[in-house]
C-alpha positions as CSV (number, residue, x, y, z in Angstrom):
1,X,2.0,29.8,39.1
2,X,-0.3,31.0,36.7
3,X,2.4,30.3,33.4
4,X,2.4,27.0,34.9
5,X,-1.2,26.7,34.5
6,X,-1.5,28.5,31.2
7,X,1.6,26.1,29.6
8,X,-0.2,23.2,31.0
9,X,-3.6,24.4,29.8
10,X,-1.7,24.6,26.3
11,X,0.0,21.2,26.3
12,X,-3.3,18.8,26.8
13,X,-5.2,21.0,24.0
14,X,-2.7,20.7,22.0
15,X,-2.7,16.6,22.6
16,X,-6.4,17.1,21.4
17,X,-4.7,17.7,18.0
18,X,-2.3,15.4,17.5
19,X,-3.2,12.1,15.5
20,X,-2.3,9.0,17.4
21,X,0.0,6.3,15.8
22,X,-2.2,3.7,15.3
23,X,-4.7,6.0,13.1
24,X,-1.6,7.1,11.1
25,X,-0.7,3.7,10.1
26,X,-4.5,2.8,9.3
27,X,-4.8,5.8,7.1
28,X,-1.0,4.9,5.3
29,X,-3.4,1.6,4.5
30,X,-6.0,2.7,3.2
31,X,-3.9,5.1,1.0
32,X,-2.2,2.1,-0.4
33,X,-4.9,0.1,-0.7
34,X,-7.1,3.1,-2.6
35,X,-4.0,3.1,-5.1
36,X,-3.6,-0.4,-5.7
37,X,-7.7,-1.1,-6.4
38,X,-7.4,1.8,-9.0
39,X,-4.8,0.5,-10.1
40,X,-6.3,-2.5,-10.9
41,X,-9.8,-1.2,-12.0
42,X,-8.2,0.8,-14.3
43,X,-5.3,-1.9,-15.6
44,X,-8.5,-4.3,-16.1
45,X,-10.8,-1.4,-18.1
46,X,-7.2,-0.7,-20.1
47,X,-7.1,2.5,-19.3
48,X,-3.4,2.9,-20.4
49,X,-2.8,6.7,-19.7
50,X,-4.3,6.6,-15.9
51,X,-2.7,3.3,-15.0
52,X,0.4,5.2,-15.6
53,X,-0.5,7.8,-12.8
54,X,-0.3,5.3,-10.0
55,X,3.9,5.2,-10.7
56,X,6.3,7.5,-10.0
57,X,8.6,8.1,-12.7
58,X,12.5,6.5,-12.3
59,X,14.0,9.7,-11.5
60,X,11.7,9.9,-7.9
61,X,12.0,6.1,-7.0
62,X,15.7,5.9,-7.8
63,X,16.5,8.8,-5.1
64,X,15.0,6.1,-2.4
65,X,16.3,2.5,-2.0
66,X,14.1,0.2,-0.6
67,X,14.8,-0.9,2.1
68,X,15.1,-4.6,1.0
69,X,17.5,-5.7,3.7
70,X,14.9,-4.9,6.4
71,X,13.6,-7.9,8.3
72,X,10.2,-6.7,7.9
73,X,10.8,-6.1,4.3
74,X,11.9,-9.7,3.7
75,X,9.3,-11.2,6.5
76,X,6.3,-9.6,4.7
77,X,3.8,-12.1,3.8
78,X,2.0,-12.9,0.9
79,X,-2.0,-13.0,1.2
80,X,-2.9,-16.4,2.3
81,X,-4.3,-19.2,-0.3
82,X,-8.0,-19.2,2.0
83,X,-8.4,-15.3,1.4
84,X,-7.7,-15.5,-2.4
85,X,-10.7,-17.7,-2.9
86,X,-13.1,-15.7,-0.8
87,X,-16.4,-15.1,-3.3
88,X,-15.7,-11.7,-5.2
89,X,-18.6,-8.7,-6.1
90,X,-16.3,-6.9,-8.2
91,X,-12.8,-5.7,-7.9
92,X,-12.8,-3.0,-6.2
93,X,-14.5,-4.8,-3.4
94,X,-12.6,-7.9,-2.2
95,X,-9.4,-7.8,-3.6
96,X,-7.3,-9.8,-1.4
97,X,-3.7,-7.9,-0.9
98,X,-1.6,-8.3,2.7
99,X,0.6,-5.1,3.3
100,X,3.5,-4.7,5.1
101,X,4.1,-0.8,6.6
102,X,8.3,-1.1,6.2
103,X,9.2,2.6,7.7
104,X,7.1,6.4,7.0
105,X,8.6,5.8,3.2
106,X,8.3,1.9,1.9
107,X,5.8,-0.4,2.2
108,X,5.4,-4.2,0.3
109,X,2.5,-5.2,-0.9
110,X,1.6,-8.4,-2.4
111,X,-1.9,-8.8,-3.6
112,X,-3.7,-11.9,-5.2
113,X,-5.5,-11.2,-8.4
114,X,-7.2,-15.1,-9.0
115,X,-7.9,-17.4,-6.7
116,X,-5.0,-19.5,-5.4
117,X,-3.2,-17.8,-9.1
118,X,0.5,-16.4,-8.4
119,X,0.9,-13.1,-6.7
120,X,2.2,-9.6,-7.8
121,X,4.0,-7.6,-5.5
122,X,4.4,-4.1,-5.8
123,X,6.7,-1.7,-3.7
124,X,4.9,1.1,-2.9
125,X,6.9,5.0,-2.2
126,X,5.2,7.7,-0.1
127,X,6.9,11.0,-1.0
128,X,4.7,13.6,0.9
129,X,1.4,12.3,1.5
130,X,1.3,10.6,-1.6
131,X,1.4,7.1,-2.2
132,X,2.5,5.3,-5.9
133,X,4.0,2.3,-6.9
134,X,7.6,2.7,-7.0
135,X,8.0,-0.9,-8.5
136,X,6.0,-3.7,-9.9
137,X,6.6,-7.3,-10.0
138,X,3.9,-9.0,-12.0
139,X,3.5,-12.3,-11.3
140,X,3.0,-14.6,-14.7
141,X,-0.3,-15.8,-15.1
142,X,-0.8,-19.4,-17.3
143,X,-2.1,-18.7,-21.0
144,X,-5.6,-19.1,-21.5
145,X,-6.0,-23.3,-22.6
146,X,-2.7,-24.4,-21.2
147,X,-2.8,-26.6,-18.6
């Protein structure tokens, strides 16, 4: 009676430990979203060699196919046209971006970079902890005095 007691005792303070899903998820979010505001505060300052830091290299994000045949992959949405023309204090702070958790590896991420403007999206690979843009499809943006 008493290991059933001691493996019990062990079980629920071990549950003390463990990290629910939902707080997993939320902290796979605000990974990505750290990387992709420095990516952009530092791709607006032009700061070539640490905008290069937020990609993996080929070699790592060719060993991983994304998975683009998912449903969730191909159902992710973009950030709606209301969100993009929210009133901005700065980059870092309101940069409208919708992401879409795919599995523990891939995530899509669109974000909005002007208001109502086209949309990059960027595939983001975890390997580890560590999140990084594994791909980037900028979105063209009209040249300044066209109309």
């Amino acid at each position: 009676m008493a290991t059933i007691g001691r493996t019990a005792t062990c079980a629920v303070l071990a549950l003390i430990w463990v990290t629910p899903l939902a707080a997993q998820v939320a902290s796979d979010r605000d990974a990505i979203r750290s990387q992709v505001l420095g990516f952009y505060r530092d791709d607006q300052a032009h700061r070539w060699p640490d905008v290069l830091d937020y990609f993996w290299v080929g070699k790592i994000s060719a060993r991983w196919t994304a998975p683009t045949t998912d449903t969730r992959w191909q159902q992710a949405l973009r950030v709606s046209v209301d969100s993009t023309c929210s009133p901005r204090s700065g980059l870092g702070l309101a940069l409208p971006m919708s992401i879409a958790l795919i599995d523990d590896r891939w995530a899509r991420v669109f974000v909005a970079p002007g208001c109502a403007g086209p949309q990059d999206e960027l595939w983001m690979l975890r390997v580890g902890a560590e999140w990084r843009i594994a791909r980037m499809i900028r979105a063209a943006r009209p040249a300044l005095g066209s109309h």
